[in-house]
C-alpha positions in Angstrom: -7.9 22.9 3.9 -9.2 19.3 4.5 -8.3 17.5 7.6 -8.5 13.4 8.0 -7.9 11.6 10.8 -7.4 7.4 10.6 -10.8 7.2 12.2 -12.4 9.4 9.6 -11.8 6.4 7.2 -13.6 3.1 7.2 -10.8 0.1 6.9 -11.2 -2.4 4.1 -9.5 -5.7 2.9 -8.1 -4.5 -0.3 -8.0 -7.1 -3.5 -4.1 -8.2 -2.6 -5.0 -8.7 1.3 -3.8 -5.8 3.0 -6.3 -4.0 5.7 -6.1 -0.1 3.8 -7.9 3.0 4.9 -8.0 5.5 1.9 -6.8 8.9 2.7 -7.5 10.6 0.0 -8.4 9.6 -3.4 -9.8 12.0 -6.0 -12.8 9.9 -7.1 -13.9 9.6 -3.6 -12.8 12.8 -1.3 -13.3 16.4 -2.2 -9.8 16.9 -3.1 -7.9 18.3 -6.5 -5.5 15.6 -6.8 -3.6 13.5 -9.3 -2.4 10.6 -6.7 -3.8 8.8 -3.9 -3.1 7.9 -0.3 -3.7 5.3 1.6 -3.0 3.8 4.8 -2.2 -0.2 5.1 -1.8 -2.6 7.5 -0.8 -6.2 7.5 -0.7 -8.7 10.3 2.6 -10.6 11.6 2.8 -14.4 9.9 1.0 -12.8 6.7 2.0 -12.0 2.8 -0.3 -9.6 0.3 -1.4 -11.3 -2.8 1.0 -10.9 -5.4 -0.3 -8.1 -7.8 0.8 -5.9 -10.2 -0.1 -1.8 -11.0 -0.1 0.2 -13.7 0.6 3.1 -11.7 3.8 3.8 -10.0 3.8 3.1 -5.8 5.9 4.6 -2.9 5.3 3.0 0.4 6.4 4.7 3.7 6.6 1.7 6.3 5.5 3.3 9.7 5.9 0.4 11.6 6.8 -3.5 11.7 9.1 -5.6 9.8 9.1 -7.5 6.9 10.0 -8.4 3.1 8.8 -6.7 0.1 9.5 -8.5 -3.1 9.3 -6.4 -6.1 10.0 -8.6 -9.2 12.6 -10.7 -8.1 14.1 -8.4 -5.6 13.6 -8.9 -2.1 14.5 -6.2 -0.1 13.9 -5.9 4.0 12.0 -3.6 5.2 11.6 -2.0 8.8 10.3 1.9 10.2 11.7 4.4 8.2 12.0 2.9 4.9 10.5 4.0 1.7 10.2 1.9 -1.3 9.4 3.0 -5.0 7.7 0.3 -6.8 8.0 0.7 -10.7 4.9 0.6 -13.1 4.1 -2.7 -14.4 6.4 -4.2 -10.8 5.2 -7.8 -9.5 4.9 -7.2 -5.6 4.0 -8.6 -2.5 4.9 -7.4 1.5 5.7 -10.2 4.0 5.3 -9.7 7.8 8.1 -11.5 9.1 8.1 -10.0 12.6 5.3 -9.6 16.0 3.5 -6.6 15.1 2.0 -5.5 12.2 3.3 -3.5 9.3 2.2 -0.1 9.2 2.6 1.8 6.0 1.4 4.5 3.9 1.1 4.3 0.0 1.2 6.9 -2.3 -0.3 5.8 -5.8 0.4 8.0 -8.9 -1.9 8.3 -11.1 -4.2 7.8 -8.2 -5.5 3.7 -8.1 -8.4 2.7 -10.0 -9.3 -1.1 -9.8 -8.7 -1.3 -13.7 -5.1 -0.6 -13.1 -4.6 -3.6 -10.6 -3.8 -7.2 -11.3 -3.9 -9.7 -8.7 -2.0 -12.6 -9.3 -2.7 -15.4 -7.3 
């Protein structure tokens, strides 16, 4: 068994602008996994970077409110939602409300920098 807390993980500005905290990622954790997970957070008043992954994405959004625009879809987004975002999927999360989005984000096959375009 391997147990992480939040504060067992150093917080970085990812390339699309997000604060993340990787969970657990294969290339960097002792675990036997095909995915990774990470925690992210974004400020109120803020948008990620627009980008694009060759991996698939599901985001879990813990907390906050906001818009995630996948392609041309727009889609609101609040506690309690999960997203799937598509392979090859133009995206970027907006924080429309006072507190910051919360989320966790599963990446399958696990994210490699290779894999990531940032648009802007």
């Amino acid at each position: 068994m391997l147990k992480v807390t939040l504060a067992d993980r150093s917080e970085f500005l990812a390339g699309d602008h997000t604060r993340l905290r990787e969970i657990f990622h294969p290339a960097k954790h002792q675990v036997t996994l095909g995915y990774s997970l990470a925690h992210g957070r974004l400020s109120p008043g803020h948008r990620s970077k627009q980008h694009v992954l060759a991996s698939s994405e599901v985001y879990y959004f813990i907390a906050g409110r906001g818009k995630l625009t996948i392609d041309d879809q727009v889609t609101l987004i609040e506690a309690g939602t999960t997203v799937y975002v598509q392979p090859g999927g133009r995206q970027c999360l907006e924080n429309v409300g006072t507190t910051d989005i919360e989320f966790l984000c599963l990446v399958d096959p696990a994210w490699r920098i290779e894999d990531e375009t940032i648009l802007e």
